[in-house]
N, C-alpha and C positions, 0 to 999 in steps of 0.2 A: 557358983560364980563363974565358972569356967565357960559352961556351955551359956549363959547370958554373956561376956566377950564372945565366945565364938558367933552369937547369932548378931551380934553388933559387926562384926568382921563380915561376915555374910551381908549383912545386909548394907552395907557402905559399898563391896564389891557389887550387888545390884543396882545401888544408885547408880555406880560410876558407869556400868553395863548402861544402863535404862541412857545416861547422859547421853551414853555416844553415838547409841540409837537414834537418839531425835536429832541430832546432828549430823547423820549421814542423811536421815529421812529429809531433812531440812534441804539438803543440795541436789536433790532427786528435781530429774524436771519432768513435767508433765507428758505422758505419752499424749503423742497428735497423729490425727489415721487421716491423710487425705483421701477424697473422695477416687474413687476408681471408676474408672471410666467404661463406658457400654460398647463398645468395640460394635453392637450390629446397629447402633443409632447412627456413631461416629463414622464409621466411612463407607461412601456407597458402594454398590454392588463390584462394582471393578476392582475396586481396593478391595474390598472386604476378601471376594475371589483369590487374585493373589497373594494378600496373605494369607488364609488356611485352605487353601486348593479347593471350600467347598464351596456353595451358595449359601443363601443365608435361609433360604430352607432346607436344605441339608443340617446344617447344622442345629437346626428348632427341632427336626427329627430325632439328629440325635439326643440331642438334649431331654426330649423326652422320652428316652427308651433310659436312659441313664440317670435323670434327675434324684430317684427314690432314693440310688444309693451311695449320692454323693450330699445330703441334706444333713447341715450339722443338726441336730435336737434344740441346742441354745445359740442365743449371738455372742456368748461370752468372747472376749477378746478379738471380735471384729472378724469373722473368719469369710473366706474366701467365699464366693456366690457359686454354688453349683455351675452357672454358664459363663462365670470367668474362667472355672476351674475345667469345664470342656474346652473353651476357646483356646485356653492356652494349650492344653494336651494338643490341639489337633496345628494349632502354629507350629509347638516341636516337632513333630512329624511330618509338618508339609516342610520343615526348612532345616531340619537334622541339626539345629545350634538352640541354646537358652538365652544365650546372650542376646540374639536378636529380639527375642519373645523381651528378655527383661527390659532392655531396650525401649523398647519401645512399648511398654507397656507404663515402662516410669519416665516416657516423655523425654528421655535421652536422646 
């Protein structure tokens, strides 16, 4: 008799568990991924120059000497483009700040 209460008592504590669950789940809002922008479409060769000090075949060079080892395997969780992920390395380095790269990468 004992452990039939105790598993009613368990199992009332799971309800209430399981309750709260879908009531946190329920206020969760939807992740949203804006589109990311192509920085060698977007601005021409003058702009593109000062800001990552290179050309924009320089930087398709680089890109392909370095692509292999910056390729996530999955898209799980939206992950960054290999040639966003050079563009930006080589912004920080031509301009010694992130805050400009962030900047201006998220249209600030």
């Amino acid at each position: 008799m004992s452990s039939l209460i105790s598993y009613i008592v368990k199992m009332a504590d799971y309800y209430d568990y399981m309750q709260r669950m879908l009531a946190i789940r329920a206020f969760r809002r939807r992740r949203t991924f804006r589109e990311r922008i192509d920085p060698i479409q977007q601005y021409d060769d003058i702009d593109f120059l000062e800001r990552y000090r290179f050309t924009k075949n320089s930087v398709v060079k680089i890109f392909d000497i370095v692509k292999n080892d910056l390729t996530y395997m999955t898209a799980r969780n939206n992950p960054v483009s290999p040639m966003v992920q050079v563009l930006a390395a080589l912004r920080y380095y031509a301009t010694g700040s992130f805050q400009l790269v962030t900047g201006d990468s998220g249209d600030a």
